[in-house]
C-alpha positions as CSV (number, residue, x, y, z in Angstrom):
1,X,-27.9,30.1,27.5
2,X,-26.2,26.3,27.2
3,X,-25.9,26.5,23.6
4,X,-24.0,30.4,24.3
5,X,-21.7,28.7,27.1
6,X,-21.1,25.6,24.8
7,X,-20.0,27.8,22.0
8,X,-17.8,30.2,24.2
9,X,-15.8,27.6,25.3
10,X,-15.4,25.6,22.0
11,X,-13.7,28.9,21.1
12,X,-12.2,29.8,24.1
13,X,-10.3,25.9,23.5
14,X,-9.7,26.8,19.7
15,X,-7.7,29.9,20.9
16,X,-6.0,27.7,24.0
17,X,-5.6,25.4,21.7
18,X,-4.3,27.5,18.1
19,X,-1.0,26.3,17.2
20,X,-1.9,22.9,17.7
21,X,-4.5,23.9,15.2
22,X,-1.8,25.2,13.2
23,X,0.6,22.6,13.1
24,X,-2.1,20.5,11.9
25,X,-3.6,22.7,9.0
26,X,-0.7,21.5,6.2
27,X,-1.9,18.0,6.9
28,X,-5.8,19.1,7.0
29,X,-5.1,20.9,3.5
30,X,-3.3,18.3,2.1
31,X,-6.2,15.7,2.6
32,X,-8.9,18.3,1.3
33,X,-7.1,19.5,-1.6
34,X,-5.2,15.7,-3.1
35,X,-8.2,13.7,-1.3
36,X,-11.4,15.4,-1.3
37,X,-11.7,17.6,-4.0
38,X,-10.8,15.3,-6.9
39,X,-13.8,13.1,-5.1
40,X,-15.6,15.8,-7.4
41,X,-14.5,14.5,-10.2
42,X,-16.2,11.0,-9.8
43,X,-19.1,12.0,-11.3
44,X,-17.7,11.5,-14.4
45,X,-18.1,7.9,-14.5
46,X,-22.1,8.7,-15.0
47,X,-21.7,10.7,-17.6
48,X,-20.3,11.3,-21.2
49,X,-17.8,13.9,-20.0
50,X,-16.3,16.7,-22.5
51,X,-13.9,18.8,-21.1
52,X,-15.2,21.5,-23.0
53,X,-18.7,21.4,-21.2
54,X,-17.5,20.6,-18.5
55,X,-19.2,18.5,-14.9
56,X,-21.8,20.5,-14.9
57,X,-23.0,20.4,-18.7
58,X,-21.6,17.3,-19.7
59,X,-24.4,14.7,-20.6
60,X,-26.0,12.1,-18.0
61,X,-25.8,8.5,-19.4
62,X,-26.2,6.4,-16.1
63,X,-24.0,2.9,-15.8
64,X,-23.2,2.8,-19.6
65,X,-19.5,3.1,-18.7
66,X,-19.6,0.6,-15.8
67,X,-21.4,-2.0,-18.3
68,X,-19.1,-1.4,-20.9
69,X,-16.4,-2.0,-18.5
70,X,-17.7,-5.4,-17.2
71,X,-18.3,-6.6,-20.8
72,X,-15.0,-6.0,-22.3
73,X,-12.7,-8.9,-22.7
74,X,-9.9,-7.3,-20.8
75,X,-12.2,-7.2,-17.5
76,X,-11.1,-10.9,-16.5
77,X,-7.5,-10.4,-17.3
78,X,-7.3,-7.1,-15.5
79,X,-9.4,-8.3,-12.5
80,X,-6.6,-11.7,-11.9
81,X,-3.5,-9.7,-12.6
82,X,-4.5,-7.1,-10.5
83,X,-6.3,-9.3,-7.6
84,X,-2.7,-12.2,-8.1
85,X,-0.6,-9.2,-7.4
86,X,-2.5,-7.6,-4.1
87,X,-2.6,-11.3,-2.8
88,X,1.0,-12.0,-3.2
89,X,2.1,-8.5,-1.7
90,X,-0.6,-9.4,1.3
91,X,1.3,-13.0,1.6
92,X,4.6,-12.4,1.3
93,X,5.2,-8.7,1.9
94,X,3.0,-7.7,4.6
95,X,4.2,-10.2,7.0
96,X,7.8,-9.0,6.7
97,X,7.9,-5.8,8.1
98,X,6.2,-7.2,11.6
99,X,9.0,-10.1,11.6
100,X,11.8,-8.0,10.4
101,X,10.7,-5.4,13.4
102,X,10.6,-8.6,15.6
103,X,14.2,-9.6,14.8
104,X,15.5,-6.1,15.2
105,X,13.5,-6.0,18.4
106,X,15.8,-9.0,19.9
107,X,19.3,-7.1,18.6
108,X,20.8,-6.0,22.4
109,X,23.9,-4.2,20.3
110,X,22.5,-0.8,20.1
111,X,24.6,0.5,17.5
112,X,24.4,-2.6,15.4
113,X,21.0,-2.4,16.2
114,X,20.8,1.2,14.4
115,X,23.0,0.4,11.7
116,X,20.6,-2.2,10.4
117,X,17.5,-0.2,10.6
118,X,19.5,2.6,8.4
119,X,20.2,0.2,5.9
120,X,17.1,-1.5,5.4
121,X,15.3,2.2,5.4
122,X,17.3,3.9,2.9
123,X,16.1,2.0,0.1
124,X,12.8,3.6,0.9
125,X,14.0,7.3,-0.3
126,X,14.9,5.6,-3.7
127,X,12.3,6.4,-6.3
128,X,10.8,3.4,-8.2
129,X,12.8,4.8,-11.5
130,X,15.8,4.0,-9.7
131,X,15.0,0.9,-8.0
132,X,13.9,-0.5,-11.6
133,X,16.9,0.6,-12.8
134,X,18.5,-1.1,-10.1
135,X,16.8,-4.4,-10.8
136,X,17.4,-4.0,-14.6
137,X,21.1,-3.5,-14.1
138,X,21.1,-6.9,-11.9
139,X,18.7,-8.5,-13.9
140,X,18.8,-8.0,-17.9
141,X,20.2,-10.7,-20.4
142,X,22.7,-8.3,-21.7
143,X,25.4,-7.9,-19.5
144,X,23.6,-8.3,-16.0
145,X,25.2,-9.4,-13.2
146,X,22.7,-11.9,-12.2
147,X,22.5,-13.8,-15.9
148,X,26.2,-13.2,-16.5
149,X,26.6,-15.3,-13.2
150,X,24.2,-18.1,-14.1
151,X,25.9,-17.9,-17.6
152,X,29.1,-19.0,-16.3
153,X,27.6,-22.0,-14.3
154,X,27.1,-22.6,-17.7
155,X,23.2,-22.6,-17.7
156,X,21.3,-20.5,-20.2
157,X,20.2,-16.8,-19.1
158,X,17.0,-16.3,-18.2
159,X,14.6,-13.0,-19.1
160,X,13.3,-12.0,-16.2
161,X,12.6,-8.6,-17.5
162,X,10.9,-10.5,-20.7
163,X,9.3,-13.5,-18.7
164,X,6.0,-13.6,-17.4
165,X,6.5,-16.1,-14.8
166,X,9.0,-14.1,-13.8
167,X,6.8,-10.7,-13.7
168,X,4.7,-11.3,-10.1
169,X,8.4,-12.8,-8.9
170,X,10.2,-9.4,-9.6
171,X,7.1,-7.2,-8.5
172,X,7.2,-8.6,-5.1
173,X,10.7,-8.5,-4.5
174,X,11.2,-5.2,-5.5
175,X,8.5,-3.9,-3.1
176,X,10.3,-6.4,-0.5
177,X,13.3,-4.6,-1.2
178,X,12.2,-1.3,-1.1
179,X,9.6,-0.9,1.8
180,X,9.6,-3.7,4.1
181,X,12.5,-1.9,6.0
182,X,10.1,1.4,6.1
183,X,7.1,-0.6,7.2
184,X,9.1,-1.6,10.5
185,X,8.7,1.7,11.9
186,X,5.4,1.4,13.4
187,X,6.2,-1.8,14.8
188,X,9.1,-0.7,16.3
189,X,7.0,2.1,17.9
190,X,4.4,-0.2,19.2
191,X,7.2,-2.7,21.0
192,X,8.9,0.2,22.3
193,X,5.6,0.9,24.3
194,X,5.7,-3.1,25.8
195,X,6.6,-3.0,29.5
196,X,9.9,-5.0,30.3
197,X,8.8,-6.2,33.7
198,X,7.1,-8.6,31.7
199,X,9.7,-10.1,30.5
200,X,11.6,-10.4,33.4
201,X,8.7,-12.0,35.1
202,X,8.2,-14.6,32.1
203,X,12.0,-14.8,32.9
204,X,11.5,-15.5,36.6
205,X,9.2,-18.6,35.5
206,X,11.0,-20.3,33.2
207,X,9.9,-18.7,29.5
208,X,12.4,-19.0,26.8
209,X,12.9,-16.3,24.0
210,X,10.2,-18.1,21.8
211,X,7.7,-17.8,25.0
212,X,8.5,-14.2,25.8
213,X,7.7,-14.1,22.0
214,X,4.7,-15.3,21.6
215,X,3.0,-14.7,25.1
216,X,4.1,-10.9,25.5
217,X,5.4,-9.5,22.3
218,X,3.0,-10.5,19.6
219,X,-0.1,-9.9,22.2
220,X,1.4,-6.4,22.3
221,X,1.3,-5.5,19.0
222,X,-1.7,-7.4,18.1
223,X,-4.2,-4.5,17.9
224,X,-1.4,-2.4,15.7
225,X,-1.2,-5.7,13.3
226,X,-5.2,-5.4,12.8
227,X,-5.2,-1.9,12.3
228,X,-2.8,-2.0,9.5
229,X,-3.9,-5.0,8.0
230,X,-7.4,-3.2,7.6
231,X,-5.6,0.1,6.2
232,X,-3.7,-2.0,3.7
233,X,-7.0,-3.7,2.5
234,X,-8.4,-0.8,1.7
235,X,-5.6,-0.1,-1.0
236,X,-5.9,-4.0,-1.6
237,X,-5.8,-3.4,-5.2
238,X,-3.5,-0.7,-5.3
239,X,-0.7,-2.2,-7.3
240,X,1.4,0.7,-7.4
241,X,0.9,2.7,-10.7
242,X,4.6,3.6,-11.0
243,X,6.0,0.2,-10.1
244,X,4.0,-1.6,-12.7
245,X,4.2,0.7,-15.4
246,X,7.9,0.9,-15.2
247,X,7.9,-2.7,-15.1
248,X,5.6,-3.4,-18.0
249,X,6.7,-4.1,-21.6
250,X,5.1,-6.5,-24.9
251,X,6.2,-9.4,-23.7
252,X,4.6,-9.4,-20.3
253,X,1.5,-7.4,-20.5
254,X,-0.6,-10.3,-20.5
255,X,0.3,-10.5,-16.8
256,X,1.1,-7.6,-15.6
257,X,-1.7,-5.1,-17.1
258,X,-3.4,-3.9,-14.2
259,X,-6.3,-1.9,-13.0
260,X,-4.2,1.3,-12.3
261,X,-2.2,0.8,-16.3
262,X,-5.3,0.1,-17.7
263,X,-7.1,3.6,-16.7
264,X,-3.9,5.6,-17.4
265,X,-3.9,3.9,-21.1
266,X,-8.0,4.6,-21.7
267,X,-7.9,8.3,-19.5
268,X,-4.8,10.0,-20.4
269,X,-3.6,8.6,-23.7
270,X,-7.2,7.6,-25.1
271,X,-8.9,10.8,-23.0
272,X,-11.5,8.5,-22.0
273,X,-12.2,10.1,-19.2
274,X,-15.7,9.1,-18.3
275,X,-14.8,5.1,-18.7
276,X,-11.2,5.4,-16.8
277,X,-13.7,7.6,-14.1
278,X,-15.9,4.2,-13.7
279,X,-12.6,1.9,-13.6
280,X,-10.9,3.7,-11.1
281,X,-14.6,4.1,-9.2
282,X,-15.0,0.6,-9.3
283,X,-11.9,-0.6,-7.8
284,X,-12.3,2.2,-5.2
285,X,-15.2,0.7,-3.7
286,X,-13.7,-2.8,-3.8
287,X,-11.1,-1.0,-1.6
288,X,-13.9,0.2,0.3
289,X,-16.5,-3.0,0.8
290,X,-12.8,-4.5,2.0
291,X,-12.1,-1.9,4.8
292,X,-15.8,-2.4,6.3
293,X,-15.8,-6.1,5.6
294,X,-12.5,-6.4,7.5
295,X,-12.8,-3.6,10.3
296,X,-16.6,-5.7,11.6
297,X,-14.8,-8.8,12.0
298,X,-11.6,-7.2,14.2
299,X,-14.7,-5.7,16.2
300,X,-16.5,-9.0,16.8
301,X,-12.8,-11.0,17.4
302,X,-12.7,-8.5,20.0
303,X,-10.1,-5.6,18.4
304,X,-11.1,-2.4,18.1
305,X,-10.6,-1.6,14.5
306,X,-9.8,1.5,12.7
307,X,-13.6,3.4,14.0
């Protein structure tokens, strides 16, 4: 009889409840069908996949793909490039959007205030095919606007398309450019939710901007901060497929070759699939011993992590 009532009133708040339901199926179906399906696929990396045999006929051959992986020379140079570049975005990207949503917090002129935000988000809409093309119109020896400047300081152009010092440089900055205005939205959300008798209280004592600052505003956003921080580790070594390939030419592929280049190259033009299966696996769990590494120690600083 419990177990009857139970279930009559899990559908009695499914039915209450319906086009809730229903506003959330797209994003349900989205997850199951881009996210969790292809998860199918990963089985590939034990096996000597042919796409004629398919998953279920293709033949079992263990870690042979994740050994040969380890043991090829390009391992160490993909693992740096790849780990240089997350640790640079975590450094000098990250940080932005939280400071940049901090400055636009203190703005009083509301219109300026939302003229601002719509410049720094619209170069989030722009695809990274334009934005490259952006940065190689600015950028490139011949004829850009940058090098034609420095050229008539009379110092010598420099390739910063070409360069590989320059490579990390531009990756950064164009990611800067393009999404540290987008990443200000949650932050904005979260100080909107801050209660302003604070401030008029840490007014009332004597607390200047800085104090109101760090004693009310960053405490308020704090567990958002975490949160995100452990989200973006678990794409730590995301790079950005597009970006980097767009990016990438002969004369910098030393440094710029990444995990995410490196399996399109072996599983699409080479059709290795099994061994681009076990490179994109392994950098997967990476992601993953990240997110569990990072989310226990927001739990014992006393945050309550993402679950």
């Amino acid at each position: 009889m419990e177990k009857r009532r139970i279930r009559s009133q899990f559908v009695k708040d499914i039915l209450r409840d319906r086009w809730m339901y229903f506003l959330l199926l797209p994003g349900v179906l989205y997850f199951v069908i881009f996210k969790y399906l292809p998860m199918a696929g990963l089985v590939m990396a034990f096996q000597d996949y042919k796409p004629h045999l398919g998953l279920l006929e293709s033949p079992w051959v263990g870690l042979k793909h994740f050994e040969r992986f380890f043991s090829e020379p390009q391992f160490w140079m993909l693992f740096r490039n790849t780990l240089l570049l997350a640790v640079y975005n975590l450094v000098f990207f990250f940080p932005l959007p939280i400071v940049l949503a901090l400055m636009l917090n203190e703005v009083r002129k509301e219109m300026f205030k939302r003229f601002v935000q719509t410049i720094v988000y619209l170069p989030h809409f722009v695809s990274w095919v334009v934005a490259v093309g952006i940065f190689y119109v600015l950028f490139t020896t011949e004829g850009g606007v940058v090098n034609e400047f420095i050229a008539r300081l009379g110092m010598e152009k420099i390739p910063f398309l070409l360069s590989e010092e320059w490579f990390r440089t531009m990756i950064v900055s164009q990611s800067i450019w393009k999404e540290a205005g987008w990443g200000t939205i949650i932050f904005l959300a979260a100080l909107s939710g801050v209660d302003l008798q604070l401030y008029e209280a840490a007014r009332m004592d004597g607390a200047g901007r800085w104090r109101q600052l760090w004693h009310i505003t960053l405490p308020a956003i704090r567990s958002t901060i975490v949160i995100l921080f452990i989200l973006r580790l678990g794409s730590f070594l995301d790079t950005g497929f597009e970006h980097i390939f767009l990016m990438l030419n002969s004369m910098n592929r030393e440094v710029g070759e990444v995990f995410d280049t490196y399996v399109y190259l072996k599983g699409l033009t080479q059709a290795q699939y099994s061994y681009s299966a076990a490179v994109g696996m392994f950098k997967s769990l990476v992601g993953l011993l990240l997110v569990v590494g990072a989310n226990r120690l927001a739990k014992k600083m006393g945050e309550e992590g993402v679950y």
